[in-house]
LUMMARFI-835877 format. One record per residue (C-alpha): x negated, y negated, z negated. Coordinates in steps of 0.1 Angstrom, whole numbers, plus 5000, padded with zeros to 4 digits. Layout:
XYZ;...
This chain:
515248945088;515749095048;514448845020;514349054988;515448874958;514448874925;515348734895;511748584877;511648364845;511148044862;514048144885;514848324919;512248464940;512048584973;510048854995;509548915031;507549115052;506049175092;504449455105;502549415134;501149715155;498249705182;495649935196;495250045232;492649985254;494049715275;494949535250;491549475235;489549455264;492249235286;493448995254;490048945240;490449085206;493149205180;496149025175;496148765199;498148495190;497548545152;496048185143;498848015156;501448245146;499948215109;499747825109;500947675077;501647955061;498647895036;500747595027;503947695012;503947564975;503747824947;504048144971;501648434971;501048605004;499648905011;497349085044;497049455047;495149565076;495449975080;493550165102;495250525102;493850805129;496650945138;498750615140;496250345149;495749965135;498149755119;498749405102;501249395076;502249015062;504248945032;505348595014;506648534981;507948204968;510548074946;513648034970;514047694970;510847714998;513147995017;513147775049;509347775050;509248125044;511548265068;509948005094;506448155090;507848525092;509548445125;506848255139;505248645135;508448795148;508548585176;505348685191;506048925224;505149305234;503349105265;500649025237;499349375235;501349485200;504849545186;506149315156;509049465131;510249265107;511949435079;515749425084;516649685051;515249665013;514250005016;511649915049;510449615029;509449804996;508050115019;506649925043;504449745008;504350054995;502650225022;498350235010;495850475002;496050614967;492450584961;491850174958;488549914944;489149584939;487149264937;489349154903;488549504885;485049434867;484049214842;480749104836;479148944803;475948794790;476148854755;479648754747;480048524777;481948644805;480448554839;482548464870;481148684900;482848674927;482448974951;484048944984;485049175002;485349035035;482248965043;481649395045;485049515060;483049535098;480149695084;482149965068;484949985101;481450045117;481050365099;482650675124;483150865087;485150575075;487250535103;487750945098;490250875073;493150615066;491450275056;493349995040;492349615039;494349415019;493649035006;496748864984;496448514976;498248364949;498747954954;498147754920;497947434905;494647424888;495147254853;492847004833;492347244808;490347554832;488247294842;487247214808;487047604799;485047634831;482547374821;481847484783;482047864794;478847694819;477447524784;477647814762;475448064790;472247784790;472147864755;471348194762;467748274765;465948424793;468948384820;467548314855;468347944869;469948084900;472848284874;472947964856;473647724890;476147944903;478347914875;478047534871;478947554907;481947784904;482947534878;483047224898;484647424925;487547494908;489147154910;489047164948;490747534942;494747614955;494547964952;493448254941;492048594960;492548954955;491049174977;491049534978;490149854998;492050194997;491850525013;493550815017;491251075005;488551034975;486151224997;485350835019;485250674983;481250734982;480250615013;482850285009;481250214973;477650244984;478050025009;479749774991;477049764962;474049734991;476049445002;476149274969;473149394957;470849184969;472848904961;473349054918;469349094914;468448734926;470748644896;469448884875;472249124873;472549544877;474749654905;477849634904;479949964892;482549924918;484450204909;487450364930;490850454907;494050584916;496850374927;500050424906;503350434929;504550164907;500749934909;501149574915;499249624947;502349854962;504749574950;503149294974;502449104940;498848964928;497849064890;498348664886;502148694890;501948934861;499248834837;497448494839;493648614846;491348554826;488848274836;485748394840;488448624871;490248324876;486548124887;485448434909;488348444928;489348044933;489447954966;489947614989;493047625015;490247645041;489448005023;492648115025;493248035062;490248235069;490948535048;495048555059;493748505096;490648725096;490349045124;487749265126;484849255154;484049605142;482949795179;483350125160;486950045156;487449895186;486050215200;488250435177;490950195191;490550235228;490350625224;494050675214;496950755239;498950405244;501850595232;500950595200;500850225195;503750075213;506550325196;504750255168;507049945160;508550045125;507350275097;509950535105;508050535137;504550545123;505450825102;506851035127;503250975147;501251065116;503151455117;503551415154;507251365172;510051295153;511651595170;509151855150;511051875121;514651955117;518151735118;519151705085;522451825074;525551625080;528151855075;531151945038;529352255031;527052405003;523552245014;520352164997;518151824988;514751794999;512651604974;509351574986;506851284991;506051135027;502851245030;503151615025;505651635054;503651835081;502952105053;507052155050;508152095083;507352475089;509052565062;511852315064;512152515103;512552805090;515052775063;516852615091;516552885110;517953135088;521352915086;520652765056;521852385055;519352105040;519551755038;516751505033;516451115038;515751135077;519651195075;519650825060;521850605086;520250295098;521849985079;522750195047;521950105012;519150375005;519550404970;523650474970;522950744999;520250904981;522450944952;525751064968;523551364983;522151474951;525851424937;527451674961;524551884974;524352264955;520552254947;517552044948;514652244971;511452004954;508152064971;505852004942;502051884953;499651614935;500851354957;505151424946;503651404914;502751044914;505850944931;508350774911;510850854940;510151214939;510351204901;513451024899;515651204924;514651524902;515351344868;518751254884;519751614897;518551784860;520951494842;524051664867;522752024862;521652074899;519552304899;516252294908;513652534932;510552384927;507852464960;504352474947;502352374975;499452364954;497752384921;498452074903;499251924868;502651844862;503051514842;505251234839;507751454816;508051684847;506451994828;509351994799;511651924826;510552194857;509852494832;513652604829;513852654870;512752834891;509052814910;508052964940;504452964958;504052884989;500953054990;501853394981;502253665003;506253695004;507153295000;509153305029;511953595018;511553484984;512753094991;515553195016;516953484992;516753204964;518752894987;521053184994;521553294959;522452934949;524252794982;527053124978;527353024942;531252964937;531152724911;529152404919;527452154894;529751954877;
């Protein structure tokens, strides 16, 4: 099992992480539910001093449903964590799912990594009365079955995630808590109800050990409307008794580098405000309930029960559920192994069924590429990554919104300028290039994978720079 290490202010820290996989037929209707097994395997986790955990619960089409559970804690509580990661690991096939613990860094920060890019979360808005911020806590829990009920929701790639950060709540909150309380019944014209909920948010908080961050991300922006109305119907009702508007609730991109992709809760950045820090205190009892939570959604269930049981139990890494998201591993080509002239593929994950086609046939024509399935299991990612770009002839970047964002992508390209490997950038569609990538991509060359001769253009162009005699430096 990999613990990733860091080096914080108040010390070491360390990270680890479990996927579990689940979804056939049998095993809902046989095992009475998802995740059988899950209370018990998750016992005591909620306990470990000063650690934030993390739940992401992914629903994916093509690849099914999926828990994924992370722990961070200073490393002098490493015995607890790795206990309460194996007591996940431990749990057998004969249960209905597959558990993968991470064994590499690489699977730990991808297997983190790995959520929508459109996200709402319950910490993003603030809301005042005059110059008083209020502490409104909007859960998110409470709604996940009634949007997994929703067959146009469950069209597209839903993520669930809840982090809870353990704390010690001080004197001094309290006291803020109460005045903050003080200062709002000054305030004319508030209804009682706003005014009782906040004296009883502030008494709450001594009972507190943690804090809550719950989010929801998708894949697409096009199931961002129908997720937002249904939150805001949820807590409407709820916002006009205390005689507040609606909540905004606003979708926003996720950055490849957002705390959310890092495991992290905005806590372990940035202490939170109060007026966040009331909304999202919880009891331990709230956070056994929110890490052991699984949805009784019939829709998904459904959605469940209709997939092959193929899918599900190969599905026991992320290398597996990405090769079931663009179909068998087998549909795209080996990558290159071999001492001669060949070319990088930089591309991002996502936008691998669009290049497999085109990977095939530059393949086909006898031109050599490599790309990171050509990563051996049990190597360092980052040195391998970086002895390819050092000796291959030319970087083959397939440029869409999506490589864009990626600070992967970005990087390997960045890399490859600084030792003059050239670059043939693949648009494989119209997007904005930013992140210094415009100053950078404008001196190569760009093809269109769109036009009319792309595919005698691209294999004349690897040609041209693969028979070059003199390599980069």
């Amino acid at each position: 099992m990999y613990l990733a290490r860091f080096d914080m202010e108040d010390g070491e820290w360390l990270q680890g992480s479990v996927l579990v996989s689940v979804g056939t037929h049998e095993v809902i209707h046989k095992r009475h539910g998802l995740f059988p097994g899950l209370e018990s395997a998750l016992r005591g986790v909620a306990d470990i001093p000063d650690a934030t955990i993390g739940r992401r619960l992914t629903f994916e089409p093509e690849v099914g449903l999926r828990f994924l559970l992370w722990i961070g804690a200073p490393s002098r509580y490493e015995r607890q964590v790795r206990t309460a990661l194996a007591r996940l690991s431990s749990l057998e096939r004969a249960n209905g799912y597959v558990v993968s613990a991470s064994q590499l860094r690489e699977e730990h920060d991808r297997a983190l990594a790995d959520i929508g890019n459109w996200v709402v979360c319950s910490t993003d808005e603030v809301i005042r009365v005059g110059d008083v911020p209020l502490a409104h806590p909007q859960r998110f829990l409470p709604v996940l079955d009634r949007l997994l009920d929703a067959p146009s929701v469950l069209g597209h790639r839903i993520d669930c995630q809840a982090v809870v950060r353990r704390i010690d709540v001080n004197s001094e909150w309290v006291r803020s808590a109460r005045k903050s309380a003080l200062r709002l019944e000054e305030i004319r014209g508030l209804r009682p109800a706003l005014l009782d909920r906040q004296r009883l948010l502030a008494q709450s908080l001594e009972r507190a050990t943690a804090l809550v961050e719950e989010c929801i991300a998708v894949d697409s922006d096009n199931a961002t409307s129908l997720i937002v109305s249904t939150l805001r119907s949820h807590f409407f009702t709820e916002s006009a008794e205390l005689g507040l508007g609606s909540p905004t609730l606003r979708f926003r991109t996720l950055a490849e580098d957002d705390a959310l992709r890092l495991g992290l809760h905005s806590h372990d950045i940035t202490p939170l405000p109060l007026s966040v820090t009331l909304g999202t205190a919880i009891s331990t009892q709230e956070q056994t309930e929110i890490l052991q939570w699984r949805p009784g959604s019939q829709v998904l269930l459904d959605a469940i029960a209709d997939r092959t049981p193929r899918d599900v139990t190969s599905a026991s890494s992320l290398d597996d559920i990405e090769a079931a998201r663009s179909g068998e591993a087998d549909e795209v080509p080996a990558a290159y192994m071999g001492d001669a002239a060949f070319a990088f593929v930089s591309y991002k994950r996502e936008d691998l069924p669009r290049i497999a086609p085109i990977l095939h046939s530059v393949v086909n024509d006898g031109l050599p590429i490599w790309y990171d399935r050509g990563i051996p299991g049990g190597s360092e990612w980052d040195a391998v990554i970086e002895e390819r770009l050092s000796r291959c002839r030319c970087v083959l970047l397939f440029t869409s919104r999506a490589a864009v964002g990626s600070k992967f992508v970005r990087r390997e390209v960045k890399f490859a300028d600084a030792l003059d490997v050239p670059v043939l950038n693949v648009m494989l569609e119209d997007v904005t290039l930013t992140h210094g990538l415009r100053m950078l991509l404008t001196q190569y060359q760009m093809l269109d994978s769109r036009a009319p001769d792309f595919a005698l253009r691209l294999t004349t162009a690897i040609k041209h720079v693969l028979s070059s005699e003199t390599p980069h430096a």
